[in-house]
N, C-alpha and C positions, 0 to 999 in steps of 0.2 A: 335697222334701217329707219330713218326715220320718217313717220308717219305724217306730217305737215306739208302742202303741196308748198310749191317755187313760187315766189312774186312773181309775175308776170314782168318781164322785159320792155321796158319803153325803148321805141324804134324800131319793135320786133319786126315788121316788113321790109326793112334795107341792112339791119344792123345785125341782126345776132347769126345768118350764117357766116356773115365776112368771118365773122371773128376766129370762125374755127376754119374757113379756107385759105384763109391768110396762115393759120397754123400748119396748114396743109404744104401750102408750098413752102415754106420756108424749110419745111422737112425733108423737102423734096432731096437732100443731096444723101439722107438716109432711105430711098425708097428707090424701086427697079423703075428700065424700064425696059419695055417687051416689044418686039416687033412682028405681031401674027394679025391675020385680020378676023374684024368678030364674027364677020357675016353673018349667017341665020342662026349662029349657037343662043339670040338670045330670046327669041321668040317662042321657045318651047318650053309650057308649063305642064307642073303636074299637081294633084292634091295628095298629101297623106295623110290619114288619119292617128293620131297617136293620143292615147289615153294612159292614166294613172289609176291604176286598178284600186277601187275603195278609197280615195280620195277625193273624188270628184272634179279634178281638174282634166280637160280634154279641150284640146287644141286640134284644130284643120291646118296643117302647117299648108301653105303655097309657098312652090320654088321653082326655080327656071333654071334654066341652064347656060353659066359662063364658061367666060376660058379657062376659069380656076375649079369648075365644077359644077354640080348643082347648090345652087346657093338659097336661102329659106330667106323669104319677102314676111313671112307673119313672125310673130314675138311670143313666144315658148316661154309661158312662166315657172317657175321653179319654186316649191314650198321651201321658207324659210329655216332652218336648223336652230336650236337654242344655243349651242356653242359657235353658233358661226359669229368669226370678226373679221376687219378688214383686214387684208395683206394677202401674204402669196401661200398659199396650202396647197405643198407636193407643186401639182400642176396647174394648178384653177385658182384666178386671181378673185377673191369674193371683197365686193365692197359695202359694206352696210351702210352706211351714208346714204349712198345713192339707190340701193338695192337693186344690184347686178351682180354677174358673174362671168367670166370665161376664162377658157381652159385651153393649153398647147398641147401636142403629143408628147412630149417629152421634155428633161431637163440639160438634154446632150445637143440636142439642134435648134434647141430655144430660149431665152435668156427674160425673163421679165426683168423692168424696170420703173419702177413705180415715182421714179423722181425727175427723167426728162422729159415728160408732159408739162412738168410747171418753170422746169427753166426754160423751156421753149418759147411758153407762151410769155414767160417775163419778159424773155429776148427780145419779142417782138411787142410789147407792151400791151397785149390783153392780158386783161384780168376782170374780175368782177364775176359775171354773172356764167365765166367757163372755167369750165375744168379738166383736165387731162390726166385722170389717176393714175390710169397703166398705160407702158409700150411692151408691145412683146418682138422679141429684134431673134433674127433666125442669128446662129453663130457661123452660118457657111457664108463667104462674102461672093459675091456674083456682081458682076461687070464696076468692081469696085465700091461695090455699098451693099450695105445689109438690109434686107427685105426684115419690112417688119407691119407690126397692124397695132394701130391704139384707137382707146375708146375717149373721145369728148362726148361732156357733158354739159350741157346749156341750160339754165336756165328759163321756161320760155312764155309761164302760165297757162293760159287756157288752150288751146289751139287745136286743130287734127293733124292729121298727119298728111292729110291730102295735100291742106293749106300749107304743111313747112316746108314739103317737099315742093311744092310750086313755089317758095317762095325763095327755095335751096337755087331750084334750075334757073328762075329769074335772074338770080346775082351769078351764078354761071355763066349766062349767056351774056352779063356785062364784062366779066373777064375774058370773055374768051375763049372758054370752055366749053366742050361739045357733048350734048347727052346724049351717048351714044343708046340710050337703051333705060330705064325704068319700070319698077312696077309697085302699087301698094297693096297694100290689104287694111282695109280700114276696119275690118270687124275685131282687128288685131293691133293694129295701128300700130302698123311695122311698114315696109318699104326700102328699096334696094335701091339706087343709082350707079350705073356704067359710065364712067365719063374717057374724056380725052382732050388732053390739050397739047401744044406743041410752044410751051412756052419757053423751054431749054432747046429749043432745036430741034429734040428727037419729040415722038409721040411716048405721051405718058397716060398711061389709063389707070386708073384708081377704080377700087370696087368698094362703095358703101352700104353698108346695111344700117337703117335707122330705125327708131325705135320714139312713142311719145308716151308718157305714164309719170304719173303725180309730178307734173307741173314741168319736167323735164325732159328735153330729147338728146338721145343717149345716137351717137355717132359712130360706129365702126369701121376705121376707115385701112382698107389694104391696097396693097400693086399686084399686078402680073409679072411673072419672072418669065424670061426667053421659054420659048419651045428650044427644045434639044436634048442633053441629056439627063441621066438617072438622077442630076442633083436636080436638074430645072422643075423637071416630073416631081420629081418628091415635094420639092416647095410648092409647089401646086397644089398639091394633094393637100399638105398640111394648111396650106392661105385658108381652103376650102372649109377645113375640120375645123380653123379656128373662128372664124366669123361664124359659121354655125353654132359653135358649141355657145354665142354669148346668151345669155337668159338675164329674165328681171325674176328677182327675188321676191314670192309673195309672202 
């Protein structure tokens, strides 16, 4: 990974979340959407403590509870491997670039793809200071598109995490967009966003997990699949497992 922080972004106060919400929606005809209400599932936190025995790495994870599960607001770093390179190993997509990491349950209900993050973004003519390494696309299709979760990457210099995510919900609330729910952890400078918009007709809620660290903020962005049956449940379970599972590489 490399060790050199990101040039800081000019026009970072209006310009650099468009960049990856606009990749959002346009994705939108590869993403669910779900019809349950969130009500109080998102107002219930808890702390865990989890340690790395003789390493000295120890994290307070904070995590609330969505419709896809309990979902982790702080940022889990992970010791770097000397063989580690970027691309897809087994299950866990490792980027050394960026130095990140995550991981699906499997290679039968989950497909990485490491190259429609950058034709997307060409599609729509960002480029520069984002990036879209991996998508990971479920292979069960539901109400005609496949649920899937990818990580953008931004560019952003110096900033918190406080200040991105207020500056994320600001340009939400100029599109349109409803937050439905939020939480950070600055000791960690990680943070979640619940949103909704009904810009297709139907309601669409997205679940973000954000992340700020050497100069970059790392994006993980999923859907909600219907309540119903043993495939909806399952995709649920897994949205859950994989937004958690993401880690920055120390």
């Amino acid at each position: 990974m490399s060790g050199e922080p990101a040039k800081q972004s000019e026009g970072r106060t209006t310009q650099f979340p468009v960049k990856w919400l606009v990749f959002g929606v346009v994705a939108i005809s590869f993403m669910l959407i779900f019809k349950i209400e969130l009500g109080g599932l998102l107002d219930r936190t808890s702390d865990v403590k989890i340690t790395r025995s003789g390493l000295e790495i120890k994290a307070e994870v904070k995590t609330f509870e969505t419709p896809i599960g309990r979902t982790e607001v702080s940022v889990v770093p992970v010791l770097s491997t000397p063989q580690a390179v970027t691309g897809v190993q087994n299950t866990t997509y490792v980027n050394t670039e960026y130095g990140f990491q995550i991981s699906w349950p499997n290679n039968k209900a989950w497909r990485p793809d490491e190259n429609f993050g950058a034709q997307m973004l060409e599609s729509v003519g960002v480029s520069g200071s984002v990036e879209a390494p991996i998508a990971i696309f479920s292979t069960n299709i539901v109400d005609g598109v496949a649920p899937n979760i990818n990580v953008m990457v931004e560019s952003v210099g110096q900033i918190s995490i406080a200040d991105y995510m207020a500056y994320t919900k600001s340009n939400y609330a100029m599109l349109g967009i409803e937050v439905i729910s939020s939480s950070v952890d600055s000791e960690t400078n990680g943070g979640v966003i619940v949103t909704m918009n009904y810009m297709f007709g139907a309601p669409l809620y997205q679940f973000q997990k954000f992340a700020i660290a050497n100069g970059y903020a790392y994006v993980v962005t999923a859907t909600q699949v219907p309540k119903g049956d043993y495939l909806t449940l399952g995709l649920k379970q897994d949205l859950a497992s994989i937004i958690n599972s993401f880690r920055l590489i120390q």
